[in-house]
TORMI-490160 format. One record per residue: residue number from 1; residue in one letter; x, y, z of N, C-alpha, C in turn. Coordinates in nm, 4 decimals. Each point is the difference from the previous one (the first is absolute). Layout:
// TORMI-490160
pos,code,nxx,nyy,nzz,caxx,cayy,cazz,cxx,cyy,czz
NUM,A,X,Y,Z,X,Y,Z,X,Y,Z
...
//
This chain:
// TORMI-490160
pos,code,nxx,nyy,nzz,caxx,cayy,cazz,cxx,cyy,czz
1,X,1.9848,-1.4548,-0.9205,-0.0637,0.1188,-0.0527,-0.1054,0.0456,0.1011
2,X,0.0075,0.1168,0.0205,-0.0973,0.0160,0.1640,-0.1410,0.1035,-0.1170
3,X,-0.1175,-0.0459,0.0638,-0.1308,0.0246,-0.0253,-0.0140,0.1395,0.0270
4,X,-0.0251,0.1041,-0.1176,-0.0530,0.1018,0.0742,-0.1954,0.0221,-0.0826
5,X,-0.0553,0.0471,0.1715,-0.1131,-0.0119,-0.0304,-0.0653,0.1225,-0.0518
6,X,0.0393,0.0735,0.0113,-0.0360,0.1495,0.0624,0.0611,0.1461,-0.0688
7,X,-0.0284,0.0509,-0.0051,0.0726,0.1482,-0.0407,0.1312,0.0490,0.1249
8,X,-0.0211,-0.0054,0.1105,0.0151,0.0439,0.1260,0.1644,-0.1197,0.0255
9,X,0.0043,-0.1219,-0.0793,0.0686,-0.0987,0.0271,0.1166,0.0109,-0.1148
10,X,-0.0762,0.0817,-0.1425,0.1168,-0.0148,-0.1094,0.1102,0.1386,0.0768
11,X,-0.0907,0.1091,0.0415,0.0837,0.1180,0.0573,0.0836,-0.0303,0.0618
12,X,-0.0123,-0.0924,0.1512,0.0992,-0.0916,0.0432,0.1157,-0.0762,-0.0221
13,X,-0.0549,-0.0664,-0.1086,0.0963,-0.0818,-0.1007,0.1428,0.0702,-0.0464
14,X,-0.0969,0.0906,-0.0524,0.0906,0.1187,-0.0883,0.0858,0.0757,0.1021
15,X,-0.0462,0.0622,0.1502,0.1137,0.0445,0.0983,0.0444,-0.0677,0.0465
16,X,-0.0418,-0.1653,-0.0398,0.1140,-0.1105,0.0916,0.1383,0.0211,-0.1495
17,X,-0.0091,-0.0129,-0.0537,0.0857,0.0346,-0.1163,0.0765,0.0825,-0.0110
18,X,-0.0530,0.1046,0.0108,0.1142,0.1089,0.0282,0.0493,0.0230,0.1091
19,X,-0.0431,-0.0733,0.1205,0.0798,0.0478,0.1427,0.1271,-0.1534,-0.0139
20,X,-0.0466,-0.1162,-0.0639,0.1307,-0.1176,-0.0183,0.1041,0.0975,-0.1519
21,X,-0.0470,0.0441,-0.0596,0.0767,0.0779,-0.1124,0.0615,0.1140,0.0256
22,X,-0.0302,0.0419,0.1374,0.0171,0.1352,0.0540,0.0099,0.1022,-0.1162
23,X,-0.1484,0.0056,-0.0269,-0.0021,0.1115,-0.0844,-0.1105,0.0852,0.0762
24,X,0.0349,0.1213,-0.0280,-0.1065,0.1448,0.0791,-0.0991,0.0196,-0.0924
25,X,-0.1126,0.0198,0.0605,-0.1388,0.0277,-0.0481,0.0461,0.1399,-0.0920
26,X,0.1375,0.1466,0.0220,-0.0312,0.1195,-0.0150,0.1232,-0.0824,-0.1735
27,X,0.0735,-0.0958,0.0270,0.0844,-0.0396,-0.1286,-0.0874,-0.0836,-0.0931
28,X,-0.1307,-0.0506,0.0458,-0.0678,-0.0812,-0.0770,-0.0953,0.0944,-0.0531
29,X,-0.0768,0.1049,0.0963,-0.0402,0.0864,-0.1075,0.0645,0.0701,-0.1412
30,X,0.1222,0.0387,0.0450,0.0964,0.1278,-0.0985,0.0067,-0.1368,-0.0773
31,X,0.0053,-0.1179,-0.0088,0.0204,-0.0793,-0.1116,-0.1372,-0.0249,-0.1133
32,X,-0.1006,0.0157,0.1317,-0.1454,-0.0187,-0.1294,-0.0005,0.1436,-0.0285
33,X,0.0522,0.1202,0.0001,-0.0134,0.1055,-0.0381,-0.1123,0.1124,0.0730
34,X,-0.0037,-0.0359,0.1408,-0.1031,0.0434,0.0847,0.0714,0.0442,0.0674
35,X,-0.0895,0.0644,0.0942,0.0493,0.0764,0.1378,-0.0676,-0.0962,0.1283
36,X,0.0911,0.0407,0.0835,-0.0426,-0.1428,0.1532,-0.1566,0.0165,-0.0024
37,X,-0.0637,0.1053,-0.0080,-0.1420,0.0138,0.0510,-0.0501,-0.0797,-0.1223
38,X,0.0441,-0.0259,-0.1271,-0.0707,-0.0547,-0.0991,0.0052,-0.1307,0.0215
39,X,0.1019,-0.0633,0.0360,-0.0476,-0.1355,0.0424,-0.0336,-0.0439,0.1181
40,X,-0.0325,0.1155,0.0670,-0.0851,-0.0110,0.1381,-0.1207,-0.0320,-0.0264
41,X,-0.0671,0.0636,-0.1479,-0.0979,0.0585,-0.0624,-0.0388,-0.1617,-0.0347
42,X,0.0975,-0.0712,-0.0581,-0.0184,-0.1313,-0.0846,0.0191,-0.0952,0.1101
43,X,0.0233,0.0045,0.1363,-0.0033,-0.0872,0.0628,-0.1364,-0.0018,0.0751
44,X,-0.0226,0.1166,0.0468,-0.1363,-0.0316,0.0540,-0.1932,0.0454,-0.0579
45,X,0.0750,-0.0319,-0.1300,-0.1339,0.0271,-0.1012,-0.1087,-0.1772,0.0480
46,X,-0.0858,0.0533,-0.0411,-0.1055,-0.0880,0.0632,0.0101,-0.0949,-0.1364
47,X,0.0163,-0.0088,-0.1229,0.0141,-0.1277,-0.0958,0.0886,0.0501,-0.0697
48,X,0.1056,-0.0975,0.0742,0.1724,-0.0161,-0.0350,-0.0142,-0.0926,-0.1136
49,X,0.0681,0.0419,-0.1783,-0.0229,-0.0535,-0.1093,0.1362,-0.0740,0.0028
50,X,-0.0620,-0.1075,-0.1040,0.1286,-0.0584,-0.0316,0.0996,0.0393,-0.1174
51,X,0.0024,0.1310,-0.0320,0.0425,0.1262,-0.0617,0.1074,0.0349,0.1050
52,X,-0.0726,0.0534,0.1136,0.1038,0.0184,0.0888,0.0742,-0.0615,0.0970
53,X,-0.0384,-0.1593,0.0061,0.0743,-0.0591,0.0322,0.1001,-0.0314,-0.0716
54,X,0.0236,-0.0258,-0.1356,0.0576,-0.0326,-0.1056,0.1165,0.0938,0.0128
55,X,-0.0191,0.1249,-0.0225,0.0631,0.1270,-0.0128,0.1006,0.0141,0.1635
56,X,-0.0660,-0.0444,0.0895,0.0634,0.0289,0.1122,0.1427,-0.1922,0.0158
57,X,-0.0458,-0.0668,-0.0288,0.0428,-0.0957,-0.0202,0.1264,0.0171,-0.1100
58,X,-0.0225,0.0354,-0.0985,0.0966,0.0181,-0.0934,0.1364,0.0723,0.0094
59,X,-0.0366,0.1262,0.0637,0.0997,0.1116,0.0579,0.0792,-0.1001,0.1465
60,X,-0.0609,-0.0739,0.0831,0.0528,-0.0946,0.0634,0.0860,-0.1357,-0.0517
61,X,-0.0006,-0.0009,-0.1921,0.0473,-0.1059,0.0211,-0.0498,-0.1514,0.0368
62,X,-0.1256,0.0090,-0.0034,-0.0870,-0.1341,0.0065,-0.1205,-0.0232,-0.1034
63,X,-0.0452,-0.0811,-0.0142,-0.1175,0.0206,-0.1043,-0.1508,-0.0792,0.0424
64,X,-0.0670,0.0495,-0.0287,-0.1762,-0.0441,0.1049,-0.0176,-0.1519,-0.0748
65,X,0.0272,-0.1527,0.0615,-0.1053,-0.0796,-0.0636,-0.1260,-0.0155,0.0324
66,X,-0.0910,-0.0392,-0.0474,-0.1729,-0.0056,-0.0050,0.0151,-0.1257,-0.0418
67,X,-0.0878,-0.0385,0.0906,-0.0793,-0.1826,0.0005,-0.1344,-0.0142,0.0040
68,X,-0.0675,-0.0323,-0.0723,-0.1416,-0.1052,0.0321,0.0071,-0.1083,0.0095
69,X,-0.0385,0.0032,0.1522,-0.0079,-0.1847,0.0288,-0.1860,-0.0597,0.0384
70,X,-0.0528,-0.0832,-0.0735,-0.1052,-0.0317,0.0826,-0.0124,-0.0030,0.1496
71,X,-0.0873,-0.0033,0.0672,-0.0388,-0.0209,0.1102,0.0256,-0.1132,0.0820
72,X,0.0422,-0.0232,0.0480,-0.0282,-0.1809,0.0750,-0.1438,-0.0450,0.0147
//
């Protein structure tokens, strides 16, 4: 399960996903019901929710797990 730390790292995540799924950013929008600039809009918003990760995840076919682990 690879660590993401960051906002900047789930975005990543998520275009490593669709470029192994070969799915297009302009077919993943028309699926959340947006236009390309709208999830241009949701990719480089400064606090990426887990609303829209969820939502962008789902239309992909994957689903977000969330962990709390103590610290070492």
């Amino acid at each position: 399960m690879e660590r993401l730390n960051d906002q900047t790292q789930v975005v990543k995540a998520i275009k490593k996903i669709m470029v192994d799924d070969d799915v297009k950013a302009i077919d993943l929008a028309a699926s959340l019901d947006l236009a390309p600039q709208g999830l241009q809009k949701i990719w480089n918003k400064k606090n990426f929710s887990f609303h829209d990760v969820k939502k962008i995840l789902d239309a992909l076919g994957y689903e977000l797990y969330f962990e709390i682990r103590k610290k070492d």
